[in-house]
N, C-alpha and C positions, 0 to 999 in steps of 0.2 A: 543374973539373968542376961546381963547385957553380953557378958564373957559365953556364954551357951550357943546366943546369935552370933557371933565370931566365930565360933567353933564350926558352927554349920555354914557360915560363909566362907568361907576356907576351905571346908571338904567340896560344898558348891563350888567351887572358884578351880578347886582339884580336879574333880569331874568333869568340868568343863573343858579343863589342860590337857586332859587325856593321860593314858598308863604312863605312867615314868618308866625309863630306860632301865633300870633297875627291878621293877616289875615285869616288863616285860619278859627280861631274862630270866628271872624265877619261875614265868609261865613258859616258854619255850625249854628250858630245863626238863620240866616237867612231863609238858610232850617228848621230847627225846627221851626220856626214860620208856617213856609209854610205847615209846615205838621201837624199842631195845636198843638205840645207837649205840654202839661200842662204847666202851669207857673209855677205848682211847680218843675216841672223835669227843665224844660231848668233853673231857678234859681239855681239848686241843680251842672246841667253840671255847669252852668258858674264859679260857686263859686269852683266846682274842677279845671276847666281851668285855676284863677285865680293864683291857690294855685301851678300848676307845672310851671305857667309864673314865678311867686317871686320865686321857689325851681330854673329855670334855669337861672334868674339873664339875661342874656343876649335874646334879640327877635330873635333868631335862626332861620333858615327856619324849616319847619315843617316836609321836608325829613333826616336833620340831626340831629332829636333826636332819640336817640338807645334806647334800650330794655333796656341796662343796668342804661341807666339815668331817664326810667318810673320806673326800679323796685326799684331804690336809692330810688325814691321820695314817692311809694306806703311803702317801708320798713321801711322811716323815720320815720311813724307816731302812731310807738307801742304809744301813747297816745289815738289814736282811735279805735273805736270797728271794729274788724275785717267787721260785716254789713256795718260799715261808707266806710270801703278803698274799699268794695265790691260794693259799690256805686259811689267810685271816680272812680276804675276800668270800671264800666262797663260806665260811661258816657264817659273816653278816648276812648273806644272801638267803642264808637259813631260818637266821632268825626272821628280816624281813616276808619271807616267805610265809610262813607262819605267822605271821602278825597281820597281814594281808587277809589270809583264810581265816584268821579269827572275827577281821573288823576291827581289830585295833589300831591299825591305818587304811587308809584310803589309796597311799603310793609306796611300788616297792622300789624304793630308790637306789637300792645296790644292781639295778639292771639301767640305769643312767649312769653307772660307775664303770669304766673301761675293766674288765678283767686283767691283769699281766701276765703277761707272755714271759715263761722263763723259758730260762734257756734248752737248750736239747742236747744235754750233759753225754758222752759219751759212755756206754755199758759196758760195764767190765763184767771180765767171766773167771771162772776157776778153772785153771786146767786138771785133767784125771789126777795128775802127780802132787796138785797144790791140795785136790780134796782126801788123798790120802794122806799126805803130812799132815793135816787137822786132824784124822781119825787115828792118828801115830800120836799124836800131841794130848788125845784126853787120856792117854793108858796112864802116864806118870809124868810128875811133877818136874818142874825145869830144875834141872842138875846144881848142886849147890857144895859148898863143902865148911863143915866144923873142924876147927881147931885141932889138930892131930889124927883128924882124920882124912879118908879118903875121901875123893868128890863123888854124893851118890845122890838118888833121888828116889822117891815114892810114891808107891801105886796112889791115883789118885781116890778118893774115894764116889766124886761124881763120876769116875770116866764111862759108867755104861750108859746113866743119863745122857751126860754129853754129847759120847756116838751115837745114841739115839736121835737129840736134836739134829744133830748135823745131818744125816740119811733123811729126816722126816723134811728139813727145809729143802732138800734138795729136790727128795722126789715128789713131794705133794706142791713146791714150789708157791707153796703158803706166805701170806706175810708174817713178819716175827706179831706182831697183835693179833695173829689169830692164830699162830700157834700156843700160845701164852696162853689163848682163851679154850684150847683144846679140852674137851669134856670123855673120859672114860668111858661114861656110854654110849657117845658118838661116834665112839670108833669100832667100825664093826671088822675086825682083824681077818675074819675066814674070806670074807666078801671083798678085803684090801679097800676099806676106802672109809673117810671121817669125816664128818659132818662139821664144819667150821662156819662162824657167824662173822660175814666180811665188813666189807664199807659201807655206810647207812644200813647196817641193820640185817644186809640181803645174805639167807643162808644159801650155802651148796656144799655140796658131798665132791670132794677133790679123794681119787685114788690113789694107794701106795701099792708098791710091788711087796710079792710075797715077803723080800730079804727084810724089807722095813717093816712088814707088819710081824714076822719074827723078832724084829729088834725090838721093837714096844714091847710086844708079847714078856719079853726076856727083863727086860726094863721095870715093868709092872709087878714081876714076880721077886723084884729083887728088891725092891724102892722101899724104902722108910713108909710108917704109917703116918698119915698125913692127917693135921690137925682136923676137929670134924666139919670143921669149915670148908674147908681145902678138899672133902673128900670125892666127891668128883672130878676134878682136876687131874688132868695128866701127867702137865711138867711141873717139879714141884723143887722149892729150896730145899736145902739140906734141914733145915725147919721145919718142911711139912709144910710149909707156904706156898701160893702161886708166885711160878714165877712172872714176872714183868721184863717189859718188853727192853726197858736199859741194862738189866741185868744177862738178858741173853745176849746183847750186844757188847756190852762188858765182856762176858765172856769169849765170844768169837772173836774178838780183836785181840784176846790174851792168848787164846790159842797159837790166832794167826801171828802175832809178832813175835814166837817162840821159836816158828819155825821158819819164818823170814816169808812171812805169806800178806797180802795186804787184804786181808779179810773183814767184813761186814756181814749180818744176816741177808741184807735182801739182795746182796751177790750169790746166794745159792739161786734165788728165783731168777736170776735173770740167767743163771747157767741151765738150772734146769727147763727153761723153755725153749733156749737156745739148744738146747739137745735135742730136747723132743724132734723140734726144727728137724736137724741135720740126718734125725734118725727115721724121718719119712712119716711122723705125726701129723693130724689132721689138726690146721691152720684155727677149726672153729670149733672144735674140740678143745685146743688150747685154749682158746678165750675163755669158754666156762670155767676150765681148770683154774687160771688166772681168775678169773670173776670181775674182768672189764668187761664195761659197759658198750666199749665200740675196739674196732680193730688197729688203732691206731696205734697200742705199744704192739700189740701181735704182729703188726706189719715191721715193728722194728726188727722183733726177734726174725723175722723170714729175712730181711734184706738182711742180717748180719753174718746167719746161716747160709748164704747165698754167696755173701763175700768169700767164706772159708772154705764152700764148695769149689768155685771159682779157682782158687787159689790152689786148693789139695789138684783140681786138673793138671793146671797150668806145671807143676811139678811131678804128676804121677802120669801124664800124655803121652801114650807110645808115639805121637804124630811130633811132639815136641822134644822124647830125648831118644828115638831112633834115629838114624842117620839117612833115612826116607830118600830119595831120588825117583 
């Protein structure tokens, strides 16, 4: 009997602690699901969540960790890019957030935590000549040679995939996680435009021009039968699998360094807005396309388009290469 009252002074004692840190994140899980967050976000929170469970060693309730033991553990990690800790940051903000609107604290203390300021990396773009050597680069394999034989190489058997991706990241200027999460019957091909599920959760319909909604079209008719898991699914392994988002990045760097290109997926999106830009696109229309929340990278894309206008003047100026008097 005596071992009974232990037991129940213990869970009283528990109760009293409040959720442990480890609870909390199976309840915030939970929510995130419920509220559809991308697999990549809620993988990216959990893997931060992970990373301040091992820096506190001990499963503490989740009202007695301080400000000063999230900033120890944001400050530990001068090995990470200040975007990385701005990434851990804002997913603890998440949880707190939710732990707040539950009642499971009373203070949300990642807003007593300085956010960091990364840096303001400069935007690389593709030129027309660089995105054709990628779509040169899926036909066939990189040149090789057997033993008494001649040096030759073969048709690939993704390359219609491939050129698909490549045309769909450029023109819908999509992130590689929501192309990967592309759904077949969100994509209405007559209408040019696909319905993709962004960052926390927020859907929008981003358009493609006719040439890209031919190339899916084309793509779909040709494609392997896809496991019946996978059957919605647009881009798909040579499996029948979905594909994921390292795997398309694997690929575009294998492309690019084939053809001496310094290639990455989310350098199609910053080329493709940067064109929009220069091509007389409306400033706030791009936004939605992008699916930011404020103007702030939009405004990059215009001052950078601004600079090459600038620029294409100053060399095409009849005022500057006539001989004027």
């Amino acid at each position: 009997m005596r071992y009974l009252f232990c037991d129940v002074e213990l869970e009283v004692a528990r109760m009293e602690k409040g959720v442990s840190f480890s609870q909390a994140i199976e309840g915030y899980l939970l929510y995130a699901h419920s509220r559809r967050l991308s697999e990549y976000t809620i993988a990216d929170y959990s893997s931060t969540f992970g990373k301040l469970a091992r820096f506190l060693v001990e499963d503490v309730a989740l009202g007695e960790i301080t400000v000063e033991r999230v900033e120890a553990f944001l400050g530990g990690q001068g090995h990470l890019s200040k975007k990385t800790i701005l990434n851990q940051h804002t997913g603890l903000s998440a949880l707190w957030t939710w732990a707040v609107k539950r009642r499971v604290v009373e203070r949300h203390i990642l807003r007593e935590v300085d956010r960091p300021r990364p840096e303001q990396r400069v935007i690389e773009t593709f030129t027309e000549e660089d995105v054709q050597r990628l779509l040169n680069a899926c036909k066939r394999s990189e040149a090789y040679r057997r033993p008494g034989k001649k040096r030759c190489s073969n048709a690939r058997p993704t390359a219609v995939r491939d050129r698909t991706i490549i045309l769909v990241l450029l023109d819908s200027m999509v992130r590689v996680s929501e192309l990967c999460g592309m759904e077949t019957q969100l994509a209405d091909l007559k209408a040019g435009t696909i319905k993709v599920l962004g960052k926390r959760g927020k859907e929008r319909i981003v358009p493609i021009s006719a040439e890209t909604a031919e190339a899916v079209w084309y793509y779909l008719s040709v494609r392997g039968k896809p496991r019946p898991k996978y059957a919605g699914v647009l881009f798909l392994t040579t499996e029948g699998r979905r594909m994921e988002r390292n795997a398309v990045g694997k690929l575009i760097r294998t492309l690019g360094r084939r053809v001496g290109v310094q290639a990455n997926p989310h350098k199609f999106r910053h080329t493709g807005a940067t064109q929009f830009v220069k091509n007389g696109g409306n400033v706030f229309a791009l936004k939605r396309i992008l699916g930011h929340a404020t103007m702030t990278m939009v405004n990059r894309y215009v001052h950078m388009a601004q600079v090459d206008i600038e620029e294409a003047h100053r060399g095409a100026s009849p005022v500057y290469n006539w001989d004027l008097r």
